[in-house]
N, C-alpha and C positions, 0 to 999 in steps of 0.2 A: 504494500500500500504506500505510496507516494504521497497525498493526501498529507497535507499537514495538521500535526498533532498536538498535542496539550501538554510541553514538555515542562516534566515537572522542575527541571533544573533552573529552565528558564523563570518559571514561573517564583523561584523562589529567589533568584536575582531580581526582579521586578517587584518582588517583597520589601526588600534589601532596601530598595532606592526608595520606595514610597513610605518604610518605614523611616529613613532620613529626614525626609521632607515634610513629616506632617506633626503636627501639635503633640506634645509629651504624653498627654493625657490620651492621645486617638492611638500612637505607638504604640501602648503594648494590645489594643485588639489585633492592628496589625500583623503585630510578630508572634499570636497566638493563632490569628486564622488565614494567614499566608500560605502556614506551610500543612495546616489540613488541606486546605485546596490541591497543594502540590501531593501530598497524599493520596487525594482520590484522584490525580489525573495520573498518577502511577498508577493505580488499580485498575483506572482505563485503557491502561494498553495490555493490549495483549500480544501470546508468542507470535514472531512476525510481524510485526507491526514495524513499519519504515518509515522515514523522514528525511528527503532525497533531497539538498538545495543546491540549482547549479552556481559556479564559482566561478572560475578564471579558469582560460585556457581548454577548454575541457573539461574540467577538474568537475565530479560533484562530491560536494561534502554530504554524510550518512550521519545528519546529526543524531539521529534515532534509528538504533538497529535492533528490535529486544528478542533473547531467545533466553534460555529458564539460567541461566547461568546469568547474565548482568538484570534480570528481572528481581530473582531475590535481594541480589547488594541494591539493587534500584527502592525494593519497598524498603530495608532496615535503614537506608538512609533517606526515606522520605519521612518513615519514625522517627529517626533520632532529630530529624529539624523539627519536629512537630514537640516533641519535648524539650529539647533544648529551648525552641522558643518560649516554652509556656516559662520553662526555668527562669528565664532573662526577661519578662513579661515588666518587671519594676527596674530592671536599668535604664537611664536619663539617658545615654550615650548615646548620642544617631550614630556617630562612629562604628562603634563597637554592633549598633542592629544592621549595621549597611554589611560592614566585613562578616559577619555570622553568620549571615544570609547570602549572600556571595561564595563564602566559603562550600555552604552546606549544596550548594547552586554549581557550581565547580565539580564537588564528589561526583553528583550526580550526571552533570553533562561528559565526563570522562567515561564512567559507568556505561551508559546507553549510547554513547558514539560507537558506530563502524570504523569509521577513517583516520589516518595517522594524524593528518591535521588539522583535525576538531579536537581530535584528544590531545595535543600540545596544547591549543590554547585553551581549554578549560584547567589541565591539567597547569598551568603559569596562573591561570588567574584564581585557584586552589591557593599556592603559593603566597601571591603579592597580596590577597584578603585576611587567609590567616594571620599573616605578619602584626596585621592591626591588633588582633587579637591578644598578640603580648604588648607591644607597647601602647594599648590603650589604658594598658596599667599604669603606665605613667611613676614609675622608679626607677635609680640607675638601674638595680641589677635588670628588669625586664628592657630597654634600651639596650643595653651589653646583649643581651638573651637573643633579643630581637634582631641585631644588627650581627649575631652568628647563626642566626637561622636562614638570615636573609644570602648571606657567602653561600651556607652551605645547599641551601636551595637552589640557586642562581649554576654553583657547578654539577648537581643535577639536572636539573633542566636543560643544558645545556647538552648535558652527555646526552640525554637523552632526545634532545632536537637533534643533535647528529650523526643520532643513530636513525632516527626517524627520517632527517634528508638523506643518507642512503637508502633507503628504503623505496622512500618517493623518486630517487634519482632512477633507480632500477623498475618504477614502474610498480611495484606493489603498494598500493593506495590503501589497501584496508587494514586494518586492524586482524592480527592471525597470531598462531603459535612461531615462533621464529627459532623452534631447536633443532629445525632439520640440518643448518649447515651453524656453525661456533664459528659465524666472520665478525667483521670489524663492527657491521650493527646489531651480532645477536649481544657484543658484549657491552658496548656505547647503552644497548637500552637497558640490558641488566644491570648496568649500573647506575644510572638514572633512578629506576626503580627502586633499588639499594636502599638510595638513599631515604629515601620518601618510606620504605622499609624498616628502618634503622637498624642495618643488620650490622652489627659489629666486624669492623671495629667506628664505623663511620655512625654514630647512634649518639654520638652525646650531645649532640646537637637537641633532641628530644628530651633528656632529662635535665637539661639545663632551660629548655624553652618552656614546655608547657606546666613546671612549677610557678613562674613567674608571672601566667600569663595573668588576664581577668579573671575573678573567681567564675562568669559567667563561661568565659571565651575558653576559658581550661576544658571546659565541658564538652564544647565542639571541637577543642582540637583532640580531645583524647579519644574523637568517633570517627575525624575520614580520614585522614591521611596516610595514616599507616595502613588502614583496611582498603583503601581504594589501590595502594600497592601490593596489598594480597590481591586484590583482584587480577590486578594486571601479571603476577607471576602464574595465577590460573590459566588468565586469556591466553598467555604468552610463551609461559618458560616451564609449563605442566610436563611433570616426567625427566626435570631436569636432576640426575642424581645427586650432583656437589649437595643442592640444596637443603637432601635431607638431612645430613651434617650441619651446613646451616643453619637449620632449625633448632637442631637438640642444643648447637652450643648457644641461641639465644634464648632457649627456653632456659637453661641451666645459668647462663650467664648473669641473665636478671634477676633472676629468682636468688641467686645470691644475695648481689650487691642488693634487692630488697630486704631482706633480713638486716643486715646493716646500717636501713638508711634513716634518719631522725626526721627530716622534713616530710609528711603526709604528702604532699602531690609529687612529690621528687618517687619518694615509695611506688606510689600508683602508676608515674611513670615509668619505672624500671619494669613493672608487670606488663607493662602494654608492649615494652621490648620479648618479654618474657612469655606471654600469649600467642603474641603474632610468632613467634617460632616456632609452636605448633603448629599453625599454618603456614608458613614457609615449609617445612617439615613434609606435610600434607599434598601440599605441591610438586614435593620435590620427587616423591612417591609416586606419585602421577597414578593411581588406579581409579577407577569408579568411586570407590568406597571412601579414599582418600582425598580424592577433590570433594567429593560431598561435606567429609568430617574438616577439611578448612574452612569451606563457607559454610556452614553449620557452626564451626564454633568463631569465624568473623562476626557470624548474624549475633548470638550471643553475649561475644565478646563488647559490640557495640551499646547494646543494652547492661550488662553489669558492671563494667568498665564506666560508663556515664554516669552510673548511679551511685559509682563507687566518688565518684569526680562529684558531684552534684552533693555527698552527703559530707566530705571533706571541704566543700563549697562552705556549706551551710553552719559550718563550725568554725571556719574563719571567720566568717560572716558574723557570726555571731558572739565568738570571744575575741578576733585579732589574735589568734595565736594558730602559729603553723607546727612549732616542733613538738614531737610527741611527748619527749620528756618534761613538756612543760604543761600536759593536762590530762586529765583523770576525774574520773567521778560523772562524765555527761550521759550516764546512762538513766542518772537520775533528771537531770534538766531538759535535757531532749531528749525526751523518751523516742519519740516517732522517728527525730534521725536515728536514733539509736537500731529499733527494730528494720528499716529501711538499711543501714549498714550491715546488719547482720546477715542479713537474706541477698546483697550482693559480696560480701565475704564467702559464704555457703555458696553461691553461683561461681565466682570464678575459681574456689578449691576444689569444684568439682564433685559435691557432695549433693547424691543422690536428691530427688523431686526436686533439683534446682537448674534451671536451665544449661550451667556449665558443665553438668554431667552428661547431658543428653548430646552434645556436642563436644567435649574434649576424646570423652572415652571413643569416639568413632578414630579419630586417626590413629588414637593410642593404637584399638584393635584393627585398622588399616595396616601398621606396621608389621603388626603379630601376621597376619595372612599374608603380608609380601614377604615372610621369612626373614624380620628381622626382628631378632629377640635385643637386641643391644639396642637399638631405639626403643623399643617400649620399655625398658626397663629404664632408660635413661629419662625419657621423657613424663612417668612415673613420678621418681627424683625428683623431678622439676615440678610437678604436683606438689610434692610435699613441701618445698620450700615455701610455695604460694600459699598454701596452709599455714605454715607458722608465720610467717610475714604479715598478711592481711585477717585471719581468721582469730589467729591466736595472739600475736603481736598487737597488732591496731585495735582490735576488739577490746583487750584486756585493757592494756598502758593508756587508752583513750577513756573507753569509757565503761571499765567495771572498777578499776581500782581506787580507792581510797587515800586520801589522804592530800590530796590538789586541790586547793581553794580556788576553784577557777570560776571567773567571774563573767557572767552573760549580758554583755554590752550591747548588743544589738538584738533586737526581736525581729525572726527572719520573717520575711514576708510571704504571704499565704499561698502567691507564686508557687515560689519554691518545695512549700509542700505537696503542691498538686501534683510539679512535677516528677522527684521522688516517687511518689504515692503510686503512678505509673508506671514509673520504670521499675520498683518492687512487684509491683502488680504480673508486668510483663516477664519478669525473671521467676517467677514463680510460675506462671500460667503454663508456659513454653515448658519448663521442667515439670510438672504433671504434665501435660499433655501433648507429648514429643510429636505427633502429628501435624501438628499445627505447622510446625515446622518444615517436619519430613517429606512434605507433600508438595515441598516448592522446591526442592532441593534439583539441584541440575541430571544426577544423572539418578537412574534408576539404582536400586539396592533394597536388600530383604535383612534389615539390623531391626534390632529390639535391644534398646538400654536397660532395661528392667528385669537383665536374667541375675540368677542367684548370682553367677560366679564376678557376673560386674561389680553388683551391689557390694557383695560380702570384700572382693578385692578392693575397693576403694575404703569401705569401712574399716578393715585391717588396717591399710596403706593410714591413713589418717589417725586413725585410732593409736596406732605406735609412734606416730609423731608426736601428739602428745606429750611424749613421757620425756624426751630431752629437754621440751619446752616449759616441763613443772620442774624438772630435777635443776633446772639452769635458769628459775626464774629472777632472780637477784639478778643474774647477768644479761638477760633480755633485752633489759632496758637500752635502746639507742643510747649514743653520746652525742656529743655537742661537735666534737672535731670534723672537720672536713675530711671527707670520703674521696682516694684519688680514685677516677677510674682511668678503664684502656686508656681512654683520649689523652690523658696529661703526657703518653709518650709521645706523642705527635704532637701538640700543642704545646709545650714551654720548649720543645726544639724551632717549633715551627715561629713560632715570638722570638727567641733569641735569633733566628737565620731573617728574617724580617729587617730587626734593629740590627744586622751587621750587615743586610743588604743597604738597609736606610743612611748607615753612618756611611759606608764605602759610597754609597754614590752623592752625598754631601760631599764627602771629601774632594770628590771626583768634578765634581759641580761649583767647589770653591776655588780649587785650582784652575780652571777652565777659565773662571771666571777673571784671578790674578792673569792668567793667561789675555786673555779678550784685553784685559786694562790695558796689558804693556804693549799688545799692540794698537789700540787705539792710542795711547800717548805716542806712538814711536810715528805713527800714521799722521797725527794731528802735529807732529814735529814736523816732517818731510813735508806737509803740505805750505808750514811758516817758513821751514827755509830748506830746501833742494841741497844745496852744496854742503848740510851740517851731516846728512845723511848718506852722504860721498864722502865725507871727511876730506873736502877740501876746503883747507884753512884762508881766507883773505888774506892780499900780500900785507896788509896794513894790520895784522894781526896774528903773523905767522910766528909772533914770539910770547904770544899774551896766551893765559889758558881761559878766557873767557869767549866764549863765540856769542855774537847776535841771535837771539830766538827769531827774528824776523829778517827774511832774506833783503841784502844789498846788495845794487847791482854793481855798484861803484867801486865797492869794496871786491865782488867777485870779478872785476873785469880786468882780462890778458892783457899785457901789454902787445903790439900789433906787430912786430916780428915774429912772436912765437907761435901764430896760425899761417904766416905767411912760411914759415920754413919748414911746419908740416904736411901746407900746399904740396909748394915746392918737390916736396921729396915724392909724394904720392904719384906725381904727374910722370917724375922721372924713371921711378919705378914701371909707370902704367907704360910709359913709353918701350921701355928695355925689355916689357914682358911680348909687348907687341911685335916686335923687330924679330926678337927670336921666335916666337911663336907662328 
């Protein structure tokens, strides 16, 4: 069908701009029923459904291509703008409603494009809207944050336009898998990708960013960027081996350095490194079973990952406190963020009737059936870290323990409960009733999550984590000190190689410049007097050591035999040459 459609990307860029421009008070209906609309014109397209615009040259753009694979990423990210808005419903900032909604409008037109260059430029304007997103925080550190998201983006992108103009150069215009031949664009776009990925070691760009962002903007960036880069390893680099390697070291990676981490959105951060490696993982696997179990648990991921984001919102929001060892007790004061935390802690540890069961365990058991017992065991591992980190760490140190006087400065607004209130709703609902799910899923498969050996295996798996977590509780508690990760190897080399490219080419730039001086004074000499820059001396001053700065004629003039005898001899010469010659 050619027939143009109701594209919900669009529709929520046109969100974006009208929620800019109109009265504070009309803004948040705006930003509450902009993106149901975009909603339900996602539920109006159906498999097959096309949107063909002709362009230049020939060329037509496939703004809308849908088949059951960018159809699901299409409805959870028409979800998560529909909640993030409702969340941000009480923020003043046209800024921050214009970039949200942009952002969320970007996921989505990437998502549903056929062609290489539709999906650059939504895929750029993802990028340059998020970006507001942290510095609409308006602090140095989100400035600093913002202005290394914006480098490290910028050489994504990049990679990835120049993997993309091979592509176009060679006449492949659509959007495809690219692992048949490992040339210069299958790797330009894997790496593009990467990045937007945050697959280590290139990821600290993410944990330094979306701690900082807006407590609103945190929200949406912790939903498309990374999972609109799963998509694209789906679309594109499905069946790629390296990847599943890939996956376990960033599932294991994060799940770490979260155990570790004292800053609440820094933590949540490192999980979303820490998630999407199961689906990288999943990808990398490349079977039926396993592409299903990455978009199965990206769908997921989007929804407890937000709510996870949205309930650490709401307690800034409400104390001005982000480190964990500076609060305890809010299970009594917030009760509702409380229970709302709990139920997306239990979603992304992966514990049974919670949506992240119903979706992690499929790639786990993807792995087990491609024959590989060292990924599921590793990827396992990576469960349980996520468990102690989020479930038992944040849960306890936040908000069951005793003895933090911490004081409730702000009353969140009723916003924000709704949209919680949803996103628990939807984590719940999805985990009873795994269908709901399984029935969009891209490719076909005959799994059931709710056999003994799942359940009982994950209740074990969890159940004995536990016990280092009570045996080592004294020591649990975060610290205060700064956390290095990977990146510091490549960053205070890559500052020091900077400032000694910087000093060398000063130096380079000073001397150049004493250079330029001595020839402009040598230059602006020769032009006052010709005969100083011959070093020939006046006869009326062939004994003084002082020369005239300004030429004289008087002083430089021969007396008239000495060109008459240079005549002379040239003639004589000219003559003798001639004779003989």
């Amino acid at each position: 069908m050619n027939n143009m459609v109701f594209h919900p990307g669009l529709i929520l860029i046109a969100t974006g701009f009208i929620a800019a421009i109109v009265p504070k008070n009309v803004r948040k209906f705006i930003l509450a029923g902009g993106p149901l609309v975009a909603l339900a014109a996602m539920f109006s397209l159906s498999y097959g459904t096309e949107w063909v615009v002709p362009f230049i040259n020939g060329i037509d753009l496939h703004l809308v291509q849908v088949d059951r694979l960018n159809w699901v990423f299409g409805l959870i990210f028409s979800m998560m703008a529909a909640i993030g808005g409702i969340y941000s419903m009480h923020n003043k900032s046209w800024m921050e409603a214009l970039a949200s909604m942009c952002y969320a409008g970007g996921a989505l037109g990437v998502t549903l494009c056929g062609d290489w260059m539709t999906l650059i430029f939504f895929w750029e304007l993802m990028a340059a809207s998020s970006l507001f997103l942290i510095w609409c925080n308006n602090t140095a550190k989100s400035r600093k944050a913002g202005f290394r998201y914006l480098l490290v983006h910028m050489f994504g992108g990049n990679m990835l336009l120049a993997g993309i103009f091979l592509k176009v150069s060679a006449g492949d215009m659509l959007v495809s898998n690219v692992t048949a031949v490992h040339d210069a664009a299958f790797w330009l776009i894997l790496i593009g990708v990467a990045v937007n990925a945050a697959i280590p070691p290139i990821h600290g760009w993410l944990v330094d960013a979306y701690p900082e962002g807006t407590i609103t903007g945190s929200v949406f960036l912790s939903s498309f960027t990374t999972k609109v880069a799963v998509y694209c390893l789906i679309r594109m680099f499905a069946g790629t081996e390296f990847l599943i390697w890939v996956g376990v070291v960033m599932a294991l990676y994060g799940a770490c350095f979260a155990i570790i981490e004292n800053d609440m959105r820094r933590l949540l951060a490192y999980h979303i490194v820490s998630q999407v490696g199961f689906m990288v993982c999943g990808a990398g696997i490349g079977t039926d079973l396993a592409l299903n179990g990455a978009t199965a648990h990206a769908f997921s991921h989007i929804l407890y990952k937000s709510l996870l984001f949205m309930c650490a919102g709401a307690v800034i929001y409400a104390t001005g406190i982000r480190k964990i060892n500076h609060l305890g007790g809010l299970a009594k004061k917030m009760p509702f963020v409380f229970v709302c935390f709990v139920i997306a802690a239990f979603s992304i540890s992966g514990i049974p009737l919670f949506n992240g069961f119903i979706s992690k365990s499929i790639t786990i058991s993807a792995a087990m059936e491609a024959g590989l017992p060292a990924i599921e065991l590793l990827l396992q591992l990576a469960s349980v870290g996520t468990f102690l980190s989020i479930t038992m760490k944040m849960i306890y140190f936040i908000f069951i323990r005793e003895g933090k006087d911490v004081e409730i400065k702000n009353e969140i607004p009723k916003n924000m409960y709704v949209a919680m209130g949803i996103g628990a709703t939807l984590c719940t609902l999805y985990g009873i009733f795994p269908n709901l799910l399984y029935q969009f899923l891209p490719f076909a498969m005959d799994y059931h999550p709710f056999t003994v050996d799942h359940i009982v295996q994950y209740v074990q798996l969890l159940g004995v984590a536990m016990i280092p977590f009570m045996m080592y509780l004294s020591h649990m508690e975060p610290h205060e000190q700064l956390t290095l990760d990977l990146d510091w190897l490549y960053r205070v080399p890559f500052v020091k190689l900077v400032v000694s490219i910087s000093s060398f080419v000063c130096a380079v730039r000073a001397a150049l410049g004493e250079f330029c001086r001595s020839i402009y004074d040598m230059f602006n000499m020769l032009m006052a007097n010709p005969m100083r820059f011959l070093s020939l001396a006046p006869r009326a001053l062939e004994h003084t050591e002082q020369v005239p700065e300004k030429y004289d004629a008087d002083g430089y003039r021969a007396v008239i035999g000495e060109p008459m005898i240079v005549i002379m001899t040239v003639f004589l010469v000219a003559v003798v040459f001639i004779a003989f010659v």
